[in-house]
C-alpha positions in Angstrom: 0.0 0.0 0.0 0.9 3.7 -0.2 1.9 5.3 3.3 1.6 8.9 3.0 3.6 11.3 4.6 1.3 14.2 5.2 -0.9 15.5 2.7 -0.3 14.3 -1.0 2.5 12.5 -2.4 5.3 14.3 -4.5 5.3 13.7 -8.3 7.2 11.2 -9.7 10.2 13.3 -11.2 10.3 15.7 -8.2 13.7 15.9 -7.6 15.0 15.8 -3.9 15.9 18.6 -1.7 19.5 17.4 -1.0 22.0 14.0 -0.7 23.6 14.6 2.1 22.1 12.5 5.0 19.9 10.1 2.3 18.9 7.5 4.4 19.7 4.0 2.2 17.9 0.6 2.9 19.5 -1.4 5.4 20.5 1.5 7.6 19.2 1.4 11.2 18.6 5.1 12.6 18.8 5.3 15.9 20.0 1.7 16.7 16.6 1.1 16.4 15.2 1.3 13.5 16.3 -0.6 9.9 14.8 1.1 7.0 13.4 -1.6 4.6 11.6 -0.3 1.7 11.7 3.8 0.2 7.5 3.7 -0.5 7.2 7.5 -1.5 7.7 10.9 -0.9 5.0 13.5 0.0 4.4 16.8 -1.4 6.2 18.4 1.4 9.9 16.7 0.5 9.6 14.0 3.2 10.6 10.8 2.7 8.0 7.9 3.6 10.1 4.4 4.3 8.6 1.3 5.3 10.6 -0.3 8.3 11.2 -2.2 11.3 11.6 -1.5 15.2 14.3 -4.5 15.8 13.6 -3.7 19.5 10.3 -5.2 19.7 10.3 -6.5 15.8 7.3 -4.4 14.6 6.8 -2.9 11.2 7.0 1.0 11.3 6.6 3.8 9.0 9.6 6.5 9.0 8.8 9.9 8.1 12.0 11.2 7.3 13.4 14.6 6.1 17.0 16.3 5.2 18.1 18.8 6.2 16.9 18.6 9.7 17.4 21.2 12.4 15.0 24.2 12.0 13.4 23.2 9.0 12.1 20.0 11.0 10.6 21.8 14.0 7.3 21.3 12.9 7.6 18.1 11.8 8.5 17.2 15.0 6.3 19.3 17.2 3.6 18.0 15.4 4.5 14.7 16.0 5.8 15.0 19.7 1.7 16.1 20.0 0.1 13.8 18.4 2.1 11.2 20.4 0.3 12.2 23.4 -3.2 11.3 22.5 -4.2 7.2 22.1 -7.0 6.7 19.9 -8.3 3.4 18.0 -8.8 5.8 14.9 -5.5 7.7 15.4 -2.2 6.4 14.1 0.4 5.7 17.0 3.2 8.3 17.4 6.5 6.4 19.2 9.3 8.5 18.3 10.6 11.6 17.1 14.4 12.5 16.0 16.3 15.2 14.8 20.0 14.3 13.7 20.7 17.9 12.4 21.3 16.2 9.0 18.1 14.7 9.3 15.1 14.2 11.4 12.2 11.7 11.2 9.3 10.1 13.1 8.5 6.3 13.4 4.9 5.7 14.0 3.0 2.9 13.2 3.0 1.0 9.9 -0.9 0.5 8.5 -1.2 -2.5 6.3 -4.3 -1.3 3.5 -5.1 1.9 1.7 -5.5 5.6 1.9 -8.6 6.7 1.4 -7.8 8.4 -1.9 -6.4 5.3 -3.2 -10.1 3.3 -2.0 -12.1 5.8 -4.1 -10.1 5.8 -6.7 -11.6 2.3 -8.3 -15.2 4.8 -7.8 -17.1 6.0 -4.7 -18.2 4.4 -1.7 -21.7 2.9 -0.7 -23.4 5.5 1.9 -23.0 3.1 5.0 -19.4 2.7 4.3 -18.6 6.7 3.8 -20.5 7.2 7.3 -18.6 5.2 8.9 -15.4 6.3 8.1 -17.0 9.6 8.8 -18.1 8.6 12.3 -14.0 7.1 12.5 -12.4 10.7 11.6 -15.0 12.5 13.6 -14.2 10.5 17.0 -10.2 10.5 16.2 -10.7 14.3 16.0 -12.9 14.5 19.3 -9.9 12.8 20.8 -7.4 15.3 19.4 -9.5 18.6 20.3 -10.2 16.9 24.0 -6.8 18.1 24.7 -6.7 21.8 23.0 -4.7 20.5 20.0 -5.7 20.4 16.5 -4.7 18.4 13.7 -4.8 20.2 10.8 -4.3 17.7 7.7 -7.5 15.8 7.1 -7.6 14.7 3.6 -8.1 11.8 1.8 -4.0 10.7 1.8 -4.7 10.8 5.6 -7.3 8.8 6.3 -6.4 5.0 5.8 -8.4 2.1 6.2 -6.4 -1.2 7.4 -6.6 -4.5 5.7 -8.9 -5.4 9.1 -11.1 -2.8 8.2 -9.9 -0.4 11.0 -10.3 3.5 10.3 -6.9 5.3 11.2 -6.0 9.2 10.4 -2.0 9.8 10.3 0.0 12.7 9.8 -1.4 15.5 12.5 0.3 19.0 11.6 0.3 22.2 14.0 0.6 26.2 12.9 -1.3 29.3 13.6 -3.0 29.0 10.7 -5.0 25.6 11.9 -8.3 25.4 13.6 -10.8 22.3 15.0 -13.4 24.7 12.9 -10.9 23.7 9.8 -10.9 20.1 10.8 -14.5 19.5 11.4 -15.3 21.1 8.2 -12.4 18.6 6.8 -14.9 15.9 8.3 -17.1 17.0 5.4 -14.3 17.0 2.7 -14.2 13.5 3.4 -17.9 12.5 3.5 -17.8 14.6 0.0 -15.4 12.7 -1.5 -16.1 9.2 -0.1 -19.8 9.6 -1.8 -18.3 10.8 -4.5 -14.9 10.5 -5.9 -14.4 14.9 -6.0 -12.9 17.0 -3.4 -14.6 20.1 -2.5 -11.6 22.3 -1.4 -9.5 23.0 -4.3 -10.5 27.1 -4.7 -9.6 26.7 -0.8 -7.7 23.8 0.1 -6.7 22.2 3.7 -3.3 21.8 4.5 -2.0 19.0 1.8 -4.9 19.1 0.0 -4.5 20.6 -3.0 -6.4 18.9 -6.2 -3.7 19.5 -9.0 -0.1 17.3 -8.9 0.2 14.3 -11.1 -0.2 10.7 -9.8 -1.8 12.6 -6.5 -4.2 14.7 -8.2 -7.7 15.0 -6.9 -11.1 15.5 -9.2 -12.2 18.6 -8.6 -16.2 18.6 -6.8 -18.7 19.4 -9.9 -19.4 23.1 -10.0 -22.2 25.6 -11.6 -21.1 28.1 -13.2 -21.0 30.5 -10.0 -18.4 28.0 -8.8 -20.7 26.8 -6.1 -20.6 22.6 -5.7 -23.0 20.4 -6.8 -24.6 18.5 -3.6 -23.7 14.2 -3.6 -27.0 13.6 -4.2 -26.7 15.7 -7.5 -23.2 13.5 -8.6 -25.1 10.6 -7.9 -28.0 8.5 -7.2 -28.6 6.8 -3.9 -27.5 9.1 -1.1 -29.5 9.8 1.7 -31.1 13.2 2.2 -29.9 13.3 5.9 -26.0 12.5 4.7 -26.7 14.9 1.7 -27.4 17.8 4.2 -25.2 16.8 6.6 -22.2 16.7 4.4 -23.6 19.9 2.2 -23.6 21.9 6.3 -20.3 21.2 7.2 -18.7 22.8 4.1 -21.1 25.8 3.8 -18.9 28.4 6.0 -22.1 30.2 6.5 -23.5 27.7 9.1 -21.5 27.2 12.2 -20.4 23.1 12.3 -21.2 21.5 15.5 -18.0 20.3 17.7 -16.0 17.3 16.8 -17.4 15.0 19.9 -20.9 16.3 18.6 -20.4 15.5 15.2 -19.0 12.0 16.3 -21.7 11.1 18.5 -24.6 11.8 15.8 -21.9 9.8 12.9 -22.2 6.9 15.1 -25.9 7.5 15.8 -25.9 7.0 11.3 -23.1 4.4 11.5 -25.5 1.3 11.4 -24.9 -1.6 9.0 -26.4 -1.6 5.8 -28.6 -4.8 6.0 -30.1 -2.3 9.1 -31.0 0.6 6.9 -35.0 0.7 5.1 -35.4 1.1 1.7 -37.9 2.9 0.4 -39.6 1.8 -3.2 -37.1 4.6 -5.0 -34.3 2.6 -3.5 -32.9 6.2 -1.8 -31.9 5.4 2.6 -35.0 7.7 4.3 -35.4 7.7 7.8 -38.7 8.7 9.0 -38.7 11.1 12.1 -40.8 10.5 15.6 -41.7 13.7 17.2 -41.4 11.7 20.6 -37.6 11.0 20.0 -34.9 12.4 21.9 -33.1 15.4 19.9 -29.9 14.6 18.3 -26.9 16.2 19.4 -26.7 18.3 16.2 -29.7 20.9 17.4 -26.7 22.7 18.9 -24.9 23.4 16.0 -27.2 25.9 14.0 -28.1 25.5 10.0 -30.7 23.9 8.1 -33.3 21.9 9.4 -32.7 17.8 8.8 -35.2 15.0 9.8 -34.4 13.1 13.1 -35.3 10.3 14.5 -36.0 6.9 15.5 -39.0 4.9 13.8 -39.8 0.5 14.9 -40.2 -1.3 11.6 -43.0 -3.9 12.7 -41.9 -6.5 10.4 -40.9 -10.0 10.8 -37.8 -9.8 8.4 -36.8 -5.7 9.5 -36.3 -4.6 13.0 -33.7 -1.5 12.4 -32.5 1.1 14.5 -33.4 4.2 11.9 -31.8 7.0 13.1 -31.4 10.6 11.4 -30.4 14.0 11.7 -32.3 16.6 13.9 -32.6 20.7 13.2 -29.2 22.2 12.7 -31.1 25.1 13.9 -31.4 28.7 12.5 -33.8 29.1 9.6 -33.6 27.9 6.5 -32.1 29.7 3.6 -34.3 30.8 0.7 -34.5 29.1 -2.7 -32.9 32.5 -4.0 -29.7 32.3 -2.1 -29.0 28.5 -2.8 -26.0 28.5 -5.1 -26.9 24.7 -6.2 -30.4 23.3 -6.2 -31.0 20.8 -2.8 -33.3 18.2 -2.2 -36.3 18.9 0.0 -36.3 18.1 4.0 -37.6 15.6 4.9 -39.5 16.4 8.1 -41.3 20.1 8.4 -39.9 22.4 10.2 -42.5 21.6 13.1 -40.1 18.8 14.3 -37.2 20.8 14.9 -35.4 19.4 18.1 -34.8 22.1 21.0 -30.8 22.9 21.0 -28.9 20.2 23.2 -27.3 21.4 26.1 -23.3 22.3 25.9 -20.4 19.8 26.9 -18.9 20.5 30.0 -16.7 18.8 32.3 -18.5 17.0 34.8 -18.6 16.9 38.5 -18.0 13.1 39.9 -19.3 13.1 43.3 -17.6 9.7 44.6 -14.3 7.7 43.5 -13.8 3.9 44.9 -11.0 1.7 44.0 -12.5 -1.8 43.0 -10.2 -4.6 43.9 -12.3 -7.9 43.9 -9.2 -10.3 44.2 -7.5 -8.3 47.4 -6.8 -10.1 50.9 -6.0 -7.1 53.2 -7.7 -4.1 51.4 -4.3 -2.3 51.6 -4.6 -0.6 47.7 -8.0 0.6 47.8 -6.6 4.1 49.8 -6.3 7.9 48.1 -8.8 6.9 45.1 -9.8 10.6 45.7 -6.8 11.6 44.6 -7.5 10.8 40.8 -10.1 13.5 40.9 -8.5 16.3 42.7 -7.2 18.4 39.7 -3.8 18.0 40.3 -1.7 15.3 37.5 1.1 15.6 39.9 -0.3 13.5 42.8 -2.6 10.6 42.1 -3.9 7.0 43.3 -1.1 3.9 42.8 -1.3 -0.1 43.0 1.5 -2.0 44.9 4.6 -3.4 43.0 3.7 -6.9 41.4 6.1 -9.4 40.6 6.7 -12.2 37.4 4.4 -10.3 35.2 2.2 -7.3 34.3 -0.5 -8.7 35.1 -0.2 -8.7 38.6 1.6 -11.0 39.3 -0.8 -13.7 38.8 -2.8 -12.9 41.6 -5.5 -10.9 39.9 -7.2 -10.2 37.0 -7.2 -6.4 37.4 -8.1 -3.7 39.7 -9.6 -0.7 39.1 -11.6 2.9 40.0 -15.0 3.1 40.2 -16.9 6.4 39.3 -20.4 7.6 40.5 -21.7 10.9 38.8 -24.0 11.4 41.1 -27.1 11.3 39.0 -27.7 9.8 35.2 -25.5 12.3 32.3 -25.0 12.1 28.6 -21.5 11.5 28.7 -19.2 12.4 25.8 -15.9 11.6 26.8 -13.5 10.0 29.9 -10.1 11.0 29.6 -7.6 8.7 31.8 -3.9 10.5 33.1 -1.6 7.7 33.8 2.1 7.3 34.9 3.8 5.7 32.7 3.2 3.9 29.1 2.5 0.1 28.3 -0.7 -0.7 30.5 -3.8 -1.9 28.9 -6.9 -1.2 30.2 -10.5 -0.7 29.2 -13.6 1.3 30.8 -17.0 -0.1 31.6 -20.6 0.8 33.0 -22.8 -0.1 35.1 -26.5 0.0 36.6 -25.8 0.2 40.3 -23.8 0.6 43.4 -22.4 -2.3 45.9 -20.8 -2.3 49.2 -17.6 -1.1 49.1 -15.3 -4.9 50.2 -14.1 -8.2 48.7 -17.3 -9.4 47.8 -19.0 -6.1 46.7 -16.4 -5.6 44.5 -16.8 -8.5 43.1 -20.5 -8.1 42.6 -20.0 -5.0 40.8 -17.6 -6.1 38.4 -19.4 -8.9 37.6 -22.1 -6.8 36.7 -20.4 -3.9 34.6 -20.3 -5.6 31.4 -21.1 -2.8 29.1 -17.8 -1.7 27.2 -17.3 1.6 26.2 -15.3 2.1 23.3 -12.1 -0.3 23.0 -9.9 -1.7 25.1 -6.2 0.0 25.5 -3.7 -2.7 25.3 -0.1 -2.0 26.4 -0.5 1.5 25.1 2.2 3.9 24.1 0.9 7.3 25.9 -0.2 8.4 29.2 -3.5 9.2 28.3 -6.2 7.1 27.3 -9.7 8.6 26.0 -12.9 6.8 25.9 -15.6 8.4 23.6 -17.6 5.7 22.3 -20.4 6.2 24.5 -24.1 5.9 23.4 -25.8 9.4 22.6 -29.1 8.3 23.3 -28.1 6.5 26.7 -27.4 8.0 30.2 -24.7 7.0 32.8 -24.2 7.4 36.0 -21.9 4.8 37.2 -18.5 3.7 35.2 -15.8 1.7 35.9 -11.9 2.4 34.7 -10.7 -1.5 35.0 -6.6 -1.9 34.6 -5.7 -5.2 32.8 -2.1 -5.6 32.9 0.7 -3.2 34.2 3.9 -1.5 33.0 7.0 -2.8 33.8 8.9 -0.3 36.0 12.0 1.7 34.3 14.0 0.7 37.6 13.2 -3.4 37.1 11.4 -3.3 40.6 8.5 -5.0 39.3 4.9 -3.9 37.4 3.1 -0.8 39.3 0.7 1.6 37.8 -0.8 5.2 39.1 -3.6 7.2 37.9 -2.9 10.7 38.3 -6.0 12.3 37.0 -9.5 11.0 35.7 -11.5 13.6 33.8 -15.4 13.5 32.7 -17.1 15.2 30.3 -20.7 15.5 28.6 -23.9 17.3 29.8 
């Protein structure tokens, strides 16, 4: 496959910047890292080798550029930032170098395609474009949860794994980037997954300009104002609500929603196709209740877009229809539209009152849960992960033989009440050091706080939320895949397996800081 460097890749005769500090196959940077196989360059001069970590015998990709110094700063800034936040839809970050003669980062090598290379055998069915929507949408809730943006969203970023697995590389940081920019990227991509055209070129993102050679992008269809032609105009078979929904997030006029908004109502559309009703036209419709619950989106301002969840009282059908509620603010008239759009389809009688904002949210009582414990002696200070400060936190004992506690339990972890039910959006986890895997849950109830309570309750806690973190490469872990129409009150941050400690006296974890947010 092609792994891009960030943005496009170069053209084929584009000569390189310099010789000295080439890197060569065979060479191990670092005494770490043997480069394998030159794959391509990108259309910033950076040079994208397949290799291998003969540490811990992984594949890795090797960004690499030369001269380094000053002319790599961002590069690596970039990268040293992107290395803090742990996603499943975010490439891993584990190292960046500068050698003066060159610098490069090793992050992980994704067996598949870019995006851009997918489309290019046509566009994608509207299921599948959603939910590589939904993908990019979450990875970019994760990356704006901490204040930092990414600024390259494009189709040479967004790769999809041989698995299946929806991964955006290649974050970049400068003044001139903004999560406005990368939300409205989120529609770039919807835009050109439906239909092969990308809708920035008068105004591209970062790396994404639509005119080089072997990376060249079809411009979106235009009338003669210059104004885009909607998906459903390119062609047949896309569903109002994605239509509009896509058509919002590039029209600069309407305000887009944030990314852990946007990423809640993607996966509230990201339901498999054999789920989705077809109506006699063969177009995806989803027929709005007035007694649902509003979607996150109401908050967000724009056109109004049908929302809701209808039962299908058929043997054969029982889907989860779910749609798009009011984007708020009143619709434009006919006479300002620059391209002709397909009729709503709910009146404007069904808008959806605007949803209230994300916030971080109080937690009103912290309990370490330690079901396998004899003496009780770890389940002190689990206040501590709440108290604001990263610097002091809660800790398990030193385990020996392995990280998984020695073999004397199966994990341990925090219990968290919220003191009444919340839509949550996100649970972001400060830890000590790297390697532990670990996974969050939820729960219906409270139990005693002992041996047998706490086995009770983790017994009962069998609702995952998200995926599980295993041996992870950052101090932070972030949980967003939590159900929009669903409350919580009680959740459970269970540790799996420890890291190894730097000074070889056995497997010991702390949690420094545990933070909730949602409304």
């Amino acid at each position: 496959m092609t792994q891009v460097g960030e943005g496009q890749e170069a053209e084929e005769t584009a000569p390189p910047v310099m010789t000295f500090g080439a890197p060569t196959a065979g060479e191990i940077l670092a005494e770490r890292y043997e480069l394998v196989e030159h794959i391509n360059n990108d259309s910033a001069g950076r040079l994208v080798w397949r290799g291998v970590d003969v540490v811990l015998r992984r594949p890795v990709a090797v960004v690499l550029r030369y001269p380094g110094g000053d002319s790599a700063t961002e590069m690596l800034q970039a990268a040293v930032a992107a290395s803090r936040v742990i996603h499943p839809n975010l490439v891993g970050v584990y190292d960046a170098i500068d050698e003066d003669e060159r610098a490069y980062v090793v992050r992980e090598w994704v067996d598949g395609n870019s995006l851009r290379e997918m489309v290019a055998d046509g566009p994608l069915d509207p299921a599948r474009a959603t939910a590589i929507g939904n993908a990019v949408a979450s990875a970019l809730a994760a990356v704006h949860a901490t204040g930092m943006v990414h600024g390259n969203v494009h189709p040479g970023t967004v790769m999809i794994s041989d698995d299946g697995r929806v991964v955006l590389a290649d974050a970049r940081t400068d003044g001139a980037d903004s999560q406005e920019n990368d939300i409205r990227a989120v529609g770039g991509i919807l835009y050109f997954a439906l239909t092969g055209h990308w809708p920035h070129a008068e105004a591209p993102l970062r790396g994404a300009t639509a005119g080089h050679g072997r990376a060249a992008i079809p411009d979106a269809v235009r009338d003669a104002s210059g104004a885009i032609a909607a998906p459903r105009q390119v062609r047949a078979g896309v569903p109002a609500y994605l239509d509009d929904l896509t058509m919002d997030l590039l029209d600069a006029e309407i305000a887009p929603p944030s990314s852990d908004v946007l990423a809640a109502e993607l996966a509230r559309l990201d339901v498999p196709a054999e789920d989705h009703f077809l109506d006699q036209t063969g177009t995806i419709r989803f027929t709005a209740d007035p007694g649902d619950d509003p979607s996150p989106l109401a908050a967000a301002g724009g056109r109004k877009v049908a929302v809701g969840i209808a039962g299908l009282l058929a043997v054969a059908l029982v889907g989860l229809l779910i749609g798009i509620s009011a984007l708020g603010g009143d619709d434009k008239s006919p006479d300002t539209e620059p391209v002709a759009r397909p009729s709503n389809s709910a009146p404007s009688s069904q808008a959806s009152a605007p949803a209230p904002a994300v916030r971080k949210l109080n937690v009103e009582e912290v309990r370490i849960v330690d079901p396998d414990s004899r003496d009780r002696a770890e389940v002190r200070d689990a206040e501590k992960v709440i108290d604001g400060d990263e610097d002091e936190g809660w800790e398990t004992q030193s385990y020996r033989n392995n990280g998984k506690f020695g073999g004397l339990k199966d994990g341990m972890g925090i219990w968290i009440d919220l003191g009444a039910p919340h839509t949550v959006k996100s649970v972001q986890v400060v830890l000590s050091s790297t390697d532990a895997s670990a996974e969050l849950l939820a729960g219906d109830a409270d139990f005693p706080p002992s041996s047998a309570g706490d086995k009770q309750l983790k017994a009962a806690y069998t609702t995952r939320i998200g995926q599980p973190f295993e041996g992870h490469d950052g101090t932070k872990m972030t949980f967003n895949g939590f159900d929009a129409d669903k409350t919580y009150r009680y959740l459970l941050f269970w540790i799996t397996e420890l890291p190894e400690k730097d000074s070889g006296d056995g497997w010991k974890l702390g949690v420094q800081e545990i933070t909730v947010q949602g409304s």
